[in-house]
N, C-alpha and C positions, 0 to 999 in steps of 0.2 A: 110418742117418742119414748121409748124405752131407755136405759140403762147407759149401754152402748150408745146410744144415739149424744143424749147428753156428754157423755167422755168425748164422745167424737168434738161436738160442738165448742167444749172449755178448751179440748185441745187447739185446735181450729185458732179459737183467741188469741190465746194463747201467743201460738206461732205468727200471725199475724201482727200483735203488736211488735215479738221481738222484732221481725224484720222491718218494721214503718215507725219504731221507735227506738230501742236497746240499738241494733246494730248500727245505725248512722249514725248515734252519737258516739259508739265507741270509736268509727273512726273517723270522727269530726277530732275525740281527744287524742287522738293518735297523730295525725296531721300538727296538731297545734301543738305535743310534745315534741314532734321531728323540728316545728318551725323555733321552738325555744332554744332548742341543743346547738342549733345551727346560729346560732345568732355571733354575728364580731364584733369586731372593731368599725368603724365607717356606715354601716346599716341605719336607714333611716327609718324608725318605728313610729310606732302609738301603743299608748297602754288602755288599760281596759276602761280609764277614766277620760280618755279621750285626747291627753297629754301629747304631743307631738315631739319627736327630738332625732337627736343622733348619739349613735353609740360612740360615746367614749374611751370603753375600757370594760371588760367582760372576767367577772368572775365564778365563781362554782354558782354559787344562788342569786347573782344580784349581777344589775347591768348599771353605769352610771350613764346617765344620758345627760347632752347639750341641750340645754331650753331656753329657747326665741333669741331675739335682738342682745339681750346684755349678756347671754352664755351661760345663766344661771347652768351649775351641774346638781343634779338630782339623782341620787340613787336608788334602783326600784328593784322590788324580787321579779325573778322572769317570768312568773306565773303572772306578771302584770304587764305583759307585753300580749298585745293580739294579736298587732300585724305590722309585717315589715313592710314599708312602701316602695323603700329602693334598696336592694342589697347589693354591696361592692365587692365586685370581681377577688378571689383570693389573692391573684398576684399582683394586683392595685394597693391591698394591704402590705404587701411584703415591700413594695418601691416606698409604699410610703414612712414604713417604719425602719428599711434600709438607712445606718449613718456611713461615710466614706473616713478614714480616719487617717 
C-alpha cells in the first residue's frame, strides 16, 4: 500500500466517523436547542436530573417549574431541561392568561 493508499484510507476514517458520530450529535444539539427556545408557560417537562414539573413562568436563561403534591416551585437554567412530556397549545395559554376587567 503506498502513499496514496494510506491518504486514501485516513481519509476514509476520517469521513466515516464524521458521519456515525459528529453529525448526529450536532443535530441531536440542534433539536434539543429548537426544544429549549420553544419552551412556555403550561409545558410539562423533566430536567436532566430526572425532576418532573410544569412550567411556571419562562425567562431568558431559566424556567421556574411546579414540583409534586405541595407545588414546591424551583427554578432551573433551560440547559436543564430534556424533555417536554406534554406541551400546551399556544392559544390555551393566551385563555388562560386572558383577565376580563
Amino acid at each position: 500500500m503506498g502513499t496514496l493508499g494510506l491518504v486514501a484510507y485516513i481519509a476514509f476514517f476520517f469521513g466515516l466517523m464524521y458521519f456515525l458520530m459528529i453529525r448526529p450529535q450536532n443535530k441531536k444539539n440542534k433539536q434539543l436547542q429548537e426544544l429549549r427556545s420553544s419552551l412556555k408557560q403550561g409545558d410539562d417537562v423533566v430536567t436532566i436530573g430526572g425532576i418532573a414539573g410544569k412550567i411556571l413562568n419562562v425567562k431568558e436563561d431559566d424556567v421556574v417549574l411546579e414540583i409534586g403534591a405541595a407545588k414546591t416551585k424551583l427554578t432551573f437554567k433551560k440547559w436543564a431541561i430534556s424533555t417536554v412530556e406534554h406541551s400546551v397549545p399556544t392559544a390555551e395559554i393566551e385563555e388562560t392568561t386572558f383577565t376580563e376587567e
